[in-house]
C-alpha positions in Angstrom: 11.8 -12.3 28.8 9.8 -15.1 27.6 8.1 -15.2 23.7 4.3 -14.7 23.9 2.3 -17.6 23.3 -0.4 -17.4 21.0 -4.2 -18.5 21.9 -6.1 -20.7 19.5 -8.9 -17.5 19.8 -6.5 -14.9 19.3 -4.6 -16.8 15.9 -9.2 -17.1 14.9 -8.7 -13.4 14.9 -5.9 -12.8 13.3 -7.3 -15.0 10.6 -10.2 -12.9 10.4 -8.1 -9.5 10.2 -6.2 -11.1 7.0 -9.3 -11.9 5.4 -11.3 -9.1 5.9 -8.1 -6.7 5.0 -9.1 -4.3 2.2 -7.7 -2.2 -1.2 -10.5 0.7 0.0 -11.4 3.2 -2.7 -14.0 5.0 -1.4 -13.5 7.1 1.8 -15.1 9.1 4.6 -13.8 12.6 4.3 -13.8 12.5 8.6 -9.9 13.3 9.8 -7.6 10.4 11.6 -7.3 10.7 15.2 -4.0 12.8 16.5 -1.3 10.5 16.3 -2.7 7.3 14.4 -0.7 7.7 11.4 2.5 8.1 14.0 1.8 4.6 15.5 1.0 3.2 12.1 4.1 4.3 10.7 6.0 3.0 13.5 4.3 -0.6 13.9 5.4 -0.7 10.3 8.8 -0.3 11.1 8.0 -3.9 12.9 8.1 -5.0 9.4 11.5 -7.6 8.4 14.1 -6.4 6.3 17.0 -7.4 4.3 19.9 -7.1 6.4 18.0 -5.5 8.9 18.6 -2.5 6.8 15.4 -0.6 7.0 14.8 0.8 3.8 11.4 2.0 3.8 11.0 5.9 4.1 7.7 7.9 4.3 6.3 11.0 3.2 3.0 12.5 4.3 1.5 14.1 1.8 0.0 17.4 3.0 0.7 20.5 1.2 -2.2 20.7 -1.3 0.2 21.6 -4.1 1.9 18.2 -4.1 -1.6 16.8 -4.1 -2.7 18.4 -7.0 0.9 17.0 -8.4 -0.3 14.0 -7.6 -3.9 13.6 -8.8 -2.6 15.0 -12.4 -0.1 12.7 -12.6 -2.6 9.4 -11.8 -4.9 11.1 -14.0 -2.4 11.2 -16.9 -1.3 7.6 -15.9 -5.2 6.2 -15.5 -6.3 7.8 -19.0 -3.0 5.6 -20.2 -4.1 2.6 -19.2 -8.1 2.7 -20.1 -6.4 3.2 -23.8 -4.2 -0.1 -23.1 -7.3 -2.4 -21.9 -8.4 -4.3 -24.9 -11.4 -2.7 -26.4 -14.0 -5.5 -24.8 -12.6 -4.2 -21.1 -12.4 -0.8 -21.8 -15.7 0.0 -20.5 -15.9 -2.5 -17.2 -12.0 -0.8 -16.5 -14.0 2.8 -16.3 -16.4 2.6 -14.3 -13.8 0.8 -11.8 -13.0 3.4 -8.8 -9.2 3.2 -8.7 -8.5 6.2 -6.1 -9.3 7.6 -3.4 -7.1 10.7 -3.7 -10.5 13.1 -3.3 -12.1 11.6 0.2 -8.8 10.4 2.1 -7.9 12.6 4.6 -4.0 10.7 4.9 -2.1 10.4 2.0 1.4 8.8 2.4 3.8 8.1 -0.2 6.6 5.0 0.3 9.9 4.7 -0.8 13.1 2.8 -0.7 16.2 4.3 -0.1 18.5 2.1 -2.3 22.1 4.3 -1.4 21.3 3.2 2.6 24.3 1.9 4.2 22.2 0.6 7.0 22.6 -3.2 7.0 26.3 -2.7 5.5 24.7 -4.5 2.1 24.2 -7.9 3.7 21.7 -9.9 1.2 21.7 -7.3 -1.4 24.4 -8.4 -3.4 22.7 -10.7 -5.8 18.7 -10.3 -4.8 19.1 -5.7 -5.1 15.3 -5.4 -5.5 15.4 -7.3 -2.3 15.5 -3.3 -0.8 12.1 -2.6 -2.2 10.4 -6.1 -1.2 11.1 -4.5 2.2 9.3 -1.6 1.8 6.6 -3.6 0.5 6.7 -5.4 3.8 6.4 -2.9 5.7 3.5 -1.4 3.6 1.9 -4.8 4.5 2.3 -4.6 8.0 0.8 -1.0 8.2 -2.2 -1.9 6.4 -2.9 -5.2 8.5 -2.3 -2.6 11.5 -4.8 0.0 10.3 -7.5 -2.4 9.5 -7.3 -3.7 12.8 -7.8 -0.1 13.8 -10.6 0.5 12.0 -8.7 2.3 9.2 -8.8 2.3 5.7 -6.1 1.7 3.0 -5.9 2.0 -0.6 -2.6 1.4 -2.7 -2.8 3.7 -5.5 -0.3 2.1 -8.3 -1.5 4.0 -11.3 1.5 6.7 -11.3 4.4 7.4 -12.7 7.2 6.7 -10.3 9.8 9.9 -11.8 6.9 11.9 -11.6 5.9 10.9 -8.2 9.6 11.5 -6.7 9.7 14.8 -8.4 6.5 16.1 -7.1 7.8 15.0 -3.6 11.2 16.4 -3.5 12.9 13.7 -2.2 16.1 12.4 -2.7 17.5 10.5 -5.6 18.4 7.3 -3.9 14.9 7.1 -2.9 13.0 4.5 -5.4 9.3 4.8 -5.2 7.2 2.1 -3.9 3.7 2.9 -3.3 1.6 5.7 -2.8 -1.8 5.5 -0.1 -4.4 6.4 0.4 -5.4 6.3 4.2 -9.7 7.6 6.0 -12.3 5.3 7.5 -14.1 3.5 4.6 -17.5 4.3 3.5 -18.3 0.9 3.5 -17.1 -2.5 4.4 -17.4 -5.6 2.5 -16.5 -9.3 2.7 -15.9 -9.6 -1.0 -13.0 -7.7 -2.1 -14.4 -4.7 -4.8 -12.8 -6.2 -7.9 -14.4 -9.4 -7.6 -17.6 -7.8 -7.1 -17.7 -5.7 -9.7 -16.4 -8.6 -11.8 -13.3 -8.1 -12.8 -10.8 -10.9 -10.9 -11.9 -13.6 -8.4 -10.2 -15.0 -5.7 -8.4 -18.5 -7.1 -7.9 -21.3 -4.1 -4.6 -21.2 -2.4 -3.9 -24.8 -3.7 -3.5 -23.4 -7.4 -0.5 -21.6 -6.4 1.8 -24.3 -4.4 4.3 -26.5 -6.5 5.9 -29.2 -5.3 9.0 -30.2 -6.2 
């Protein structure tokens, strides 16, 4: 079986799904189609991994309970961090919309199982954390997917990790990663929220290239 070759127009739109990806925080309450999060899930199992040990793990988050869990312990976290922000940011930092734990109708939490023997350890002996940049990979690779489905994410990293695991249940090997949010936006933009409300911009991709 010959490798696919790659059109000039095709590569134009994959450009364009990179650039018009999107941390959402504001969500349409309406329910993901039966299945979607299923093929999400598994095109991110597409995703590279160290020693082809496939690390990632996912929970869906349904029982209401463990959502509840949830929302008090970003709550806790977020009212940690306004009183971190020097005083003069204080105020742009609260009226920033940093969940959408309310409106998402998916909610799926992502871990890395650090005790897998899948892979028999190859590349982890020196570069360990090289388990979660996996995950992370993976996380990547389901967001590009669900944008290009229409779909919404929003990486929700304002929690604490031991809390997070314990409101889940899961096992202890399991190292948290990254928690999402995952509906149809309420809006789409071409500037990312954060720079429009002013609080980062976007540098040029030459600023971050040394060479040696």
């Amino acid at each position: 079986m010959s490798a696919p070759r790659f059109s000039p127009a095709f590569r134009e739109q994959l450009q364009a799904l990179f650039a018009w990806r999107r941390d959402v925080r504001a969500f349409r309450t309406d329910p993901l189609p039966a299945g979607l999060l299923d093929e999400l899930v598994a095109t991110a199992c597409l995703a590279p991994s160290v020693g082809l040990s496939q690390p990632w793990r996912f929970v869906e988050v349904t029982e209401p309970g463990r959502r509840a869990a949830i929302r008090a312990n970003f709550e806790a976290a977020n009212a940690a961090a306004l009183a971190a922000q020097a005083h003069h940011r204080q105020a742009a930092y609260a009226r920033l919309k940093l969940a959408g734990l309310d409106e998402a109708p998916c909610h799926l939490a992502v871990f890395a199982d650090a005790g897998t023997t899948q892979g028999h350890g190859l590349g982890r002996r020196t570069m360990p954390e090289a388990v979660d940049y996996s995950a992370v990979l993976a996380i990547h690779t389901l967001w590009l997917a669900a944008r290009a489905a229409d779909v919404g994410v929003g990486w929700v990293s304002i929690l604490d990790p031991a809390g997070v695991a314990a409101a889940l249940d899961v096992p202890e090997s399991w190292h948290f990663v990254g928690y999402l949010c995952i509906g149809y936006p309420q809006a789409e933009q071409e500037t990312p929220t954060l720079e429009t409300a002013g609080w980062e911009h976007r540098r040029p991709a030459g600023s971050f290239l040394l060479r040696r």
